[in-house]
N, C-alpha and C positions, 0 to 999 in steps of 0.2 A: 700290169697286163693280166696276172692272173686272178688279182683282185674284181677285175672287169668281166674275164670269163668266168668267175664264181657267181658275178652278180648277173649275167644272163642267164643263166642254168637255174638261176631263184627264180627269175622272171617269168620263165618259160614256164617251172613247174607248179609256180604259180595261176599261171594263165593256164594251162591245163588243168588245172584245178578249178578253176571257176569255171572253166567251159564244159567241166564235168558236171557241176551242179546247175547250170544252165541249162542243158542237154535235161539233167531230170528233172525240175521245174515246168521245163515245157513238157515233158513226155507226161506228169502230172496234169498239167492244165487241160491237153489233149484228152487225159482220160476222165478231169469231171465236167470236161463238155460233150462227150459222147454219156456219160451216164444222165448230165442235167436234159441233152436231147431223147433223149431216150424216155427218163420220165416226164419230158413236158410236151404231150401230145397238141398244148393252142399256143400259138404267136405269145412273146411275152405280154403285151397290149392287152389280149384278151382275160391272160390269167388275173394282170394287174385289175382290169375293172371288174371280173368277179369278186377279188378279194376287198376292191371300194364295196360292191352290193353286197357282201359277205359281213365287212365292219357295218356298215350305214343298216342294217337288219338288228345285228346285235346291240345298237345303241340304244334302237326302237324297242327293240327289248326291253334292255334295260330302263329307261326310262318310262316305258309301261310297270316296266316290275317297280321303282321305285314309288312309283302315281299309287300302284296299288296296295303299298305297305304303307303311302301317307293317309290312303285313307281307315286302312286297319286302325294308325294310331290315332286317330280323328273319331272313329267308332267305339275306341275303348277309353280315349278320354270322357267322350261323352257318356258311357257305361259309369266312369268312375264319378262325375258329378251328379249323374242320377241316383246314384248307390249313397253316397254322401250327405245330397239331400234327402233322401228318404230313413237314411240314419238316424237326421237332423230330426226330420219329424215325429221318427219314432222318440228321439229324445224329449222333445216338447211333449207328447203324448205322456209319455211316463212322470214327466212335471206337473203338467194339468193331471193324472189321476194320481200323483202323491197329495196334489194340493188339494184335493176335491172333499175329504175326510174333514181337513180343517176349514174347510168353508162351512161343511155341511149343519145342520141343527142341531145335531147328536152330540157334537163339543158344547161342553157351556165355554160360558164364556172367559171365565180364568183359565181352565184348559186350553183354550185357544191360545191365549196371552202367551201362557208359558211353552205352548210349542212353534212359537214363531219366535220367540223373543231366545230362546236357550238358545240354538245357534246361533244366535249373532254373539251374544255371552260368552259363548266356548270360542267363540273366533277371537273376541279381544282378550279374553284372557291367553291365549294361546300369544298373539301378537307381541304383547306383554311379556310373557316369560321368554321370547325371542329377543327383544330389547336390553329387557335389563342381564339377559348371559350374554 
């Protein structure tokens, strides 16, 4: 029997104990409903489709902002192949007026021989001593 009466006296101040934090729970909820009513002056409805027209703006946004960095890099690629070829040209330029000496009349003609023919000379001997070390 006193076994029995120990275990209601658990029971009880158990259940008082939850009906305590029960009690504050709700006195909680009570008060972030008077604070959320407080700061939310439109119907939830309303705030919700602001904040769709709020996201669906920033998208447009962003995908404007995206549109116009692709076309930045579309502009400066095009920069970069025009810089390239003009590179290019000037490189060919500088070959046409190296080569333009040894065209000209002013070389005879074993001078000519010998300045077209030594680089390829120095190339295979070079080859050469690549090979056999």
């Amino acid at each position: 029997m006193a076994a029995s009466v120990e275990e209601c006296e658990k029971l009880e101040a158990d259940i008082r104990k939850r009906d305590a934090e029960l009690r504050q729970l709700r006195a909680q909820e009570v008060s972030l409903l008077i604070v959320y009513n407080a700061h939310a002056s439109q119907p939830p409805l309303r705030q919700n489709e602001e904040e769709y027209a709020r996201l669906t703006s920033d998208r447009t946004k962003f995908i404007a902002f995206l549109e116009l960095h692709r076309q930045r890099v579309a502009k400066i690629k095009q920069q970069i192949q025009l810089t390239l070829a003009a590179k290019e040209e000037n490189r060919r330029c500088w070959y046409r007026e190296d080569s333009n000496p040894l065209e000209s009349e002013t070389l005879r003609q074993p001078e000519r021989n010998w300045s077209t023919q030594r680089p390829l000379s120095l190339h295979r001997i070079c080859h050469q001593m690549k090979s056999t070390a």
